[in-house]
TIVO-2410 file (N, C-alpha, C; in nm, 3 decimals):
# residues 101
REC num residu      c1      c2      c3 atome chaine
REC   1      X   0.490   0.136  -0.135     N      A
REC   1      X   0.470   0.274  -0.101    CA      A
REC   1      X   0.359   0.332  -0.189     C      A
REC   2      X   0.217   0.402  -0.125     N      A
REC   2      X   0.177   0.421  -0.161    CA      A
REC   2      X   0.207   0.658  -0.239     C      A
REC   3      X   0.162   0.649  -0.372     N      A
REC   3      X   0.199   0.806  -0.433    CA      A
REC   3      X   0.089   0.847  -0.454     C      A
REC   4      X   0.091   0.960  -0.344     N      A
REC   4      X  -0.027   1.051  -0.402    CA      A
REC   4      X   0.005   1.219  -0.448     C      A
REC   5      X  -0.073   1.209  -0.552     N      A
REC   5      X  -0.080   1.355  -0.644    CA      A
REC   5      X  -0.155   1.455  -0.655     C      A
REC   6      X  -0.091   1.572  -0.585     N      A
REC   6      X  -0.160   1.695  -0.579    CA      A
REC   6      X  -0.155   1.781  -0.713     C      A
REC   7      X  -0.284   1.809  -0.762     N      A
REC   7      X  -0.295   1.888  -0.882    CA      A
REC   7      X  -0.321   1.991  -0.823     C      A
REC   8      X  -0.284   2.101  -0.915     N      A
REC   8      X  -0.299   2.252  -0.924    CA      A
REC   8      X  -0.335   2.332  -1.017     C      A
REC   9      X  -0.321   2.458  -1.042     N      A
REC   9      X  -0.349   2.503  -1.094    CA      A
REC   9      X  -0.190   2.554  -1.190     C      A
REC  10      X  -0.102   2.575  -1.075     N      A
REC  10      X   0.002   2.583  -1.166    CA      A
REC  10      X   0.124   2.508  -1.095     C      A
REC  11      X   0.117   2.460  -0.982     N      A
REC  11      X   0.252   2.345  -0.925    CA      A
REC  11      X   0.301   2.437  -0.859     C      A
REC  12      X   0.267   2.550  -0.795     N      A
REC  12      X   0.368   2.641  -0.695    CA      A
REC  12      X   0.346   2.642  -0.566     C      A
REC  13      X   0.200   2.661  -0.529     N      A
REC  13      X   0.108   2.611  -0.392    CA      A
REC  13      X   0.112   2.436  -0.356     C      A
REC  14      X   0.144   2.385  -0.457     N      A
REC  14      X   0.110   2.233  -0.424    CA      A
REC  14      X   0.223   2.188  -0.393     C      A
REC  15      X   0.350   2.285  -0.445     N      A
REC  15      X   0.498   2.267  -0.419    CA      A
REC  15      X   0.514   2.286  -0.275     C      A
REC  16      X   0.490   2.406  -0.188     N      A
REC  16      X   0.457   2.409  -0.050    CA      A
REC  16      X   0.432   2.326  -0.003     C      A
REC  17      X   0.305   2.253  -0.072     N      A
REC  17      X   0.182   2.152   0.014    CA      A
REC  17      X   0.285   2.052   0.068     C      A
REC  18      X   0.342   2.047  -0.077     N      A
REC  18      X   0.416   1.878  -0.086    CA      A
REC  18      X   0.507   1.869   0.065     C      A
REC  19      X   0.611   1.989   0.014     N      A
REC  19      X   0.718   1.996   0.164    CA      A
REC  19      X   0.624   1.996   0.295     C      A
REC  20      X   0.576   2.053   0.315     N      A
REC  20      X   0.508   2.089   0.439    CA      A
REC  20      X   0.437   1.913   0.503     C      A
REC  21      X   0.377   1.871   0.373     N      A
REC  21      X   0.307   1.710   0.377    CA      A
REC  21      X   0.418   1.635   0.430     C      A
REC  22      X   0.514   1.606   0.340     N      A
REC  22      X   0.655   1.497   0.326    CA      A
REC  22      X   0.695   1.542   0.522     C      A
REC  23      X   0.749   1.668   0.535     N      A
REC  23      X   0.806   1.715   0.711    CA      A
REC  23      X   0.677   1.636   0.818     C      A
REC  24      X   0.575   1.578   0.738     N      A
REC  24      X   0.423   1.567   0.834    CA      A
REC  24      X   0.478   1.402   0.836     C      A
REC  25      X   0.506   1.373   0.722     N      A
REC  25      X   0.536   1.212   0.725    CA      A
REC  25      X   0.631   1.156   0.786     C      A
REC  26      X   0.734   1.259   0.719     N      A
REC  26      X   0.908   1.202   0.838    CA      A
REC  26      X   0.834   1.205   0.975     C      A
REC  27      X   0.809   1.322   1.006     N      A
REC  27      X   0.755   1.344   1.189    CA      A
REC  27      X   0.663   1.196   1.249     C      A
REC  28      X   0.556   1.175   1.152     N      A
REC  28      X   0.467   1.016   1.148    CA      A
REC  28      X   0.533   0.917   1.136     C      A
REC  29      X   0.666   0.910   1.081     N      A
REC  29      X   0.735   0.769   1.018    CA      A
REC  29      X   0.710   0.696   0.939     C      A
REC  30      X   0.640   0.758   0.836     N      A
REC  30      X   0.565   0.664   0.726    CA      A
REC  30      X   0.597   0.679   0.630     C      A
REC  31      X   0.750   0.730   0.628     N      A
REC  31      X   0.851   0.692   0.492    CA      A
REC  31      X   0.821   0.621   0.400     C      A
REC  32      X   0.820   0.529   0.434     N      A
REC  32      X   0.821   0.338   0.381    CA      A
REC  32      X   0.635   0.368   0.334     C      A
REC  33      X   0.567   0.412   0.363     N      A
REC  33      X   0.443   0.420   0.337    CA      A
REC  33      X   0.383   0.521   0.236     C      A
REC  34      X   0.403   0.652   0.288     N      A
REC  34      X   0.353   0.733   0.183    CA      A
REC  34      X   0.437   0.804   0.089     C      A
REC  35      X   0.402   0.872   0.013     N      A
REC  35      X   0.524   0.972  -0.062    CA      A
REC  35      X   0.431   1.082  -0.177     C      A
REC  36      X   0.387   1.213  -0.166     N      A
REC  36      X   0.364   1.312  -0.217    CA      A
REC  36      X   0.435   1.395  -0.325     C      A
REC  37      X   0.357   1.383  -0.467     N      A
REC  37      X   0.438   1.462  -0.546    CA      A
REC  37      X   0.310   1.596  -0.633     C      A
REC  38      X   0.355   1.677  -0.681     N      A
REC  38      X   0.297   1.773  -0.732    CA      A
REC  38      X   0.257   1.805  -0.901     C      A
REC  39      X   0.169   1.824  -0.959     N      A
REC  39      X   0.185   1.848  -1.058    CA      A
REC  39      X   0.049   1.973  -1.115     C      A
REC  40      X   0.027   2.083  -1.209     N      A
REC  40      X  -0.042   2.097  -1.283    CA      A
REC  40      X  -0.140   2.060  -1.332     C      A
REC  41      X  -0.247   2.086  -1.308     N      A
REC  41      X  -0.380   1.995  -1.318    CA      A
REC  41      X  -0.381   1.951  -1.511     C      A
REC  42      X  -0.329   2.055  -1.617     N      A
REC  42      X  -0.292   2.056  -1.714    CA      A
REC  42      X  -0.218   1.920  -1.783     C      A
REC  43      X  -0.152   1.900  -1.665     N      A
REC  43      X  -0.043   1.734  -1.716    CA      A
REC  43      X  -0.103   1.669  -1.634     C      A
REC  44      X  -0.193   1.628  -1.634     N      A
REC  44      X  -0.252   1.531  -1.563    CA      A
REC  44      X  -0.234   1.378  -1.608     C      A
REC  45      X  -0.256   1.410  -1.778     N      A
REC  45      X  -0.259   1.287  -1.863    CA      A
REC  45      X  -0.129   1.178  -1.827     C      A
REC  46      X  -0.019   1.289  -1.814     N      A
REC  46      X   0.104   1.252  -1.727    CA      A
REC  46      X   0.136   1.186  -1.599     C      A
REC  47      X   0.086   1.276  -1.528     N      A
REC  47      X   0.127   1.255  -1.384    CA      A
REC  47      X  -0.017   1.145  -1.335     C      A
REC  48      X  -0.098   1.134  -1.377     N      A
REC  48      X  -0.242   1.099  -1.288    CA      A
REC  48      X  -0.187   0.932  -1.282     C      A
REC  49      X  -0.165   0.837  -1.397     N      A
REC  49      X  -0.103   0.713  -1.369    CA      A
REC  49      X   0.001   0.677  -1.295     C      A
REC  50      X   0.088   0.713  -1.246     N      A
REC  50      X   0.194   0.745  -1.193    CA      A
REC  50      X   0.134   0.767  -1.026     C      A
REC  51      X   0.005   0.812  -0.992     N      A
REC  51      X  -0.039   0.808  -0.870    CA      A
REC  51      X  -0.132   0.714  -0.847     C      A
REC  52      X  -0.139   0.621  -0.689     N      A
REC  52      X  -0.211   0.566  -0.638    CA      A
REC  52      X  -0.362   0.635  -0.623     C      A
REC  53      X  -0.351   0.772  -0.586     N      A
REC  53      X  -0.476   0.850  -0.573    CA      A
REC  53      X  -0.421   1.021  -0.572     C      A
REC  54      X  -0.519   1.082  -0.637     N      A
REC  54      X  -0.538   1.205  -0.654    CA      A
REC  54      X  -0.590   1.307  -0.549     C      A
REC  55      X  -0.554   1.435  -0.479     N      A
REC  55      X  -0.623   1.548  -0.427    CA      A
REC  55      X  -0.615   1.665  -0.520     C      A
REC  56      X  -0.700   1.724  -0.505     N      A
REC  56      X  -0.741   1.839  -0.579    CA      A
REC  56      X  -0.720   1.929  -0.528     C      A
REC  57      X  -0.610   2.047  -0.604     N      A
REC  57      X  -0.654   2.188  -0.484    CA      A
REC  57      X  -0.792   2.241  -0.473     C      A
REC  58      X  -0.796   2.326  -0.406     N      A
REC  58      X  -0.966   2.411  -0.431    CA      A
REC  58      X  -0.953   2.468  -0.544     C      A
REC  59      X  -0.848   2.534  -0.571     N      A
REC  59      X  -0.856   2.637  -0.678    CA      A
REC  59      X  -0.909   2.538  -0.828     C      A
REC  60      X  -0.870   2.443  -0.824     N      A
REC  60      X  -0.946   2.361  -0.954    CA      A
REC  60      X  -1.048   2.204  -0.912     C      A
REC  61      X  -1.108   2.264  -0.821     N      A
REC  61      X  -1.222   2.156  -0.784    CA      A
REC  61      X  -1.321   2.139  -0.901     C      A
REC  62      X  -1.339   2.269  -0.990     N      A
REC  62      X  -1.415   2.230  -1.119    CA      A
REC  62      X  -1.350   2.152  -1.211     C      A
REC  63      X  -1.254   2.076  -1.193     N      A
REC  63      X  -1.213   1.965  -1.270    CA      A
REC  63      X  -1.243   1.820  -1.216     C      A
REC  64      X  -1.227   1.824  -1.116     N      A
REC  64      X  -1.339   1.689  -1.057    CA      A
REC  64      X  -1.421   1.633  -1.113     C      A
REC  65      X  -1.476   1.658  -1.209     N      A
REC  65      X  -1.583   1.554  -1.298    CA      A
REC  65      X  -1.510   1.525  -1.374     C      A
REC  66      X  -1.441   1.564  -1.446     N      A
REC  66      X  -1.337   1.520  -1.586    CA      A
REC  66      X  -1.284   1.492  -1.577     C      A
REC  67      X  -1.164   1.464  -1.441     N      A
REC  67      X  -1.107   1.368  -1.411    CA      A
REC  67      X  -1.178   1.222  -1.374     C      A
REC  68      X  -1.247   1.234  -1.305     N      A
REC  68      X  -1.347   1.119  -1.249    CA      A
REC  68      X  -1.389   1.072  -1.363     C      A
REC  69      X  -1.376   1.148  -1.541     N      A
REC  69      X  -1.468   1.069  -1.634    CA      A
REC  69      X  -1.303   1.056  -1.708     C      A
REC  70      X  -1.241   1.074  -1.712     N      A
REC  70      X  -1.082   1.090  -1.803    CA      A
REC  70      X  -1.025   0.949  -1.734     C      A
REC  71      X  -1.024   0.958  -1.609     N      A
REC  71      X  -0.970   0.804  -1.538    CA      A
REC  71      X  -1.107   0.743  -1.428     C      A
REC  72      X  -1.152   0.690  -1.516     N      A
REC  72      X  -1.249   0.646  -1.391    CA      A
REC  72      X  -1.165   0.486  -1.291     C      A
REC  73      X  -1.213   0.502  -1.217     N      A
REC  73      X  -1.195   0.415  -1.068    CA      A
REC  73      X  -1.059   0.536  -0.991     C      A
REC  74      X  -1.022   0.620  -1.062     N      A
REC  74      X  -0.935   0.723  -0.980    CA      A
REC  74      X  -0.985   0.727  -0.847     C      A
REC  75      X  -0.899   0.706  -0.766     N      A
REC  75      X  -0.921   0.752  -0.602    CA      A
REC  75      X  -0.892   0.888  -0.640     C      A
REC  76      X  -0.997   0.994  -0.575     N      A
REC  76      X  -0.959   1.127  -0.571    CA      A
REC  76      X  -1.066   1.226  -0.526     C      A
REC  77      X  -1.021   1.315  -0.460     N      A
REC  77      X  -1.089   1.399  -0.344    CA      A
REC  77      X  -1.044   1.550  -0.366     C      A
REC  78      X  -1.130   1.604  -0.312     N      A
REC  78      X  -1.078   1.781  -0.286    CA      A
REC  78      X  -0.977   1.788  -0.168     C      A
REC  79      X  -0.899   1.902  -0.187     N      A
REC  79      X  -0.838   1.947  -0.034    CA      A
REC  79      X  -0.924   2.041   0.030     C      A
REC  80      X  -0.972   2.025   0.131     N      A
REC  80      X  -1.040   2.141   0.182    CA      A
REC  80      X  -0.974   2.268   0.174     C      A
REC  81      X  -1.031   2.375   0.136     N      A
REC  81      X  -0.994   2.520   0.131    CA      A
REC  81      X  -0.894   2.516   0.277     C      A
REC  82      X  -0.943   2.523   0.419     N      A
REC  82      X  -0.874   2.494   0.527    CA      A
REC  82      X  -0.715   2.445   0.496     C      A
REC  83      X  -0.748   2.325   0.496     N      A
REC  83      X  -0.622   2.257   0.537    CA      A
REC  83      X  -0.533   2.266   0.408     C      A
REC  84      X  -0.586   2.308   0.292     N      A
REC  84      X  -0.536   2.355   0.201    CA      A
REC  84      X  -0.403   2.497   0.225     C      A
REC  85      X  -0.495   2.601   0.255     N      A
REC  85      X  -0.443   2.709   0.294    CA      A
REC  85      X  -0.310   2.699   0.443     C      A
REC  86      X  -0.364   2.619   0.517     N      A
REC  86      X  -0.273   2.612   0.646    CA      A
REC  86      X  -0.214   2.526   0.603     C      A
REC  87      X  -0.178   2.449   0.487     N      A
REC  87      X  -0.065   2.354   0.466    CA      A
REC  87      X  -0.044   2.277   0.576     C      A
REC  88      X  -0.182   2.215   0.638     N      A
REC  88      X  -0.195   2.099   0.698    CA      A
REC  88      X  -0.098   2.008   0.707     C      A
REC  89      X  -0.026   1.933   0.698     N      A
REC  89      X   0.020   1.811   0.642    CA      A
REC  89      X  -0.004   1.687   0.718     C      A
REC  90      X  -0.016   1.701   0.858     N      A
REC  90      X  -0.121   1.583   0.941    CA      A
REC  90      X  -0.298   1.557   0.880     C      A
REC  91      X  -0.373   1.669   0.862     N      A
REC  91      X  -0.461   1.658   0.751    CA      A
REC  91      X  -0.428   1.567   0.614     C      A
REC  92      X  -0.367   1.619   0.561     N      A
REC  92      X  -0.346   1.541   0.436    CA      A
REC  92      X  -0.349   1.425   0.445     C      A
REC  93      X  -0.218   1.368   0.507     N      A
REC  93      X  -0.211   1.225   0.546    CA      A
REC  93      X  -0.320   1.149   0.564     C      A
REC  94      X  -0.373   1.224   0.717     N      A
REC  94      X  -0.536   1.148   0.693    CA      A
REC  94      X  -0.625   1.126   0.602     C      A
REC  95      X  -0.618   1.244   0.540     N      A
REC  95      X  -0.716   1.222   0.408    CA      A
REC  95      X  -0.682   1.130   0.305     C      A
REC  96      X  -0.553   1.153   0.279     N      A
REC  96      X  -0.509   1.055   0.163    CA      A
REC  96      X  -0.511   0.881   0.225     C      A
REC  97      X  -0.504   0.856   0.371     N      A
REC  97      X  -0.487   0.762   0.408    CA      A
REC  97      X  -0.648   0.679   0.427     C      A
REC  98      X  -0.751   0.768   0.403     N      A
REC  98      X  -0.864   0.734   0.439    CA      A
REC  98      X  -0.905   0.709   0.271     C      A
REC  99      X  -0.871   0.785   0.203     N      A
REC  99      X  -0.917   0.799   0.020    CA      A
REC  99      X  -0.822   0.628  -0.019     C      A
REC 100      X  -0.710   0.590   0.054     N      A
REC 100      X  -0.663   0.489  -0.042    CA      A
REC 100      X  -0.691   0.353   0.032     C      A
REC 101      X  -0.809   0.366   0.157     N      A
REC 101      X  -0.858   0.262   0.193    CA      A
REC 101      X  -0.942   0.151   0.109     C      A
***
């Protein structure tokens, strides 16, 4: 099973993301496949090993280089403002499924 980790700014929006993502996966059937967890862009040092690949909210896309230099070979991408805000969760999937190709 692949884990991917949504950073934030403070884990309350990404807490949404997550549920809204996970209801996108049961609906897909890809239990056995994916699994979404949330954290604070702050504990990263924490949470970032612990994930297969990283999304970024918008709200801290200016951390994108320092992560990319803090863990390099990190799989990791922005969420689009969009699918961010509409708590996508068929978006996500794709994205994360295309980032851990």
């Amino acid at each position: 099973m692949k884990k991917v980790l949504f950073l934030c700014a403070a884990g309350m929006s990404t807490t949404l993301l997550v549920n809204k993502t996970m209801e996108a996966v049961h609906k897909a059937g890809k239990e056995e496949e994916l699994t979404f967890f949330a954290n604070e862009v702050s504990n990263a040092d924490e949470s970032v090993p612990q994930a297969d690949c990283v999304l970024l909210a918008p709200q801290v896309r200016f951390k994108l280089a320092d992560l990319k230099k803090r863990f390099p070979g990190l799989k990791i991408d922005l969420i689009p403002p969009q699918v961010y805000g509409m708590c996508n969760g068929p978006a996500i999937i794709k994205q994360a499924e295309e980032l851990l190709k």
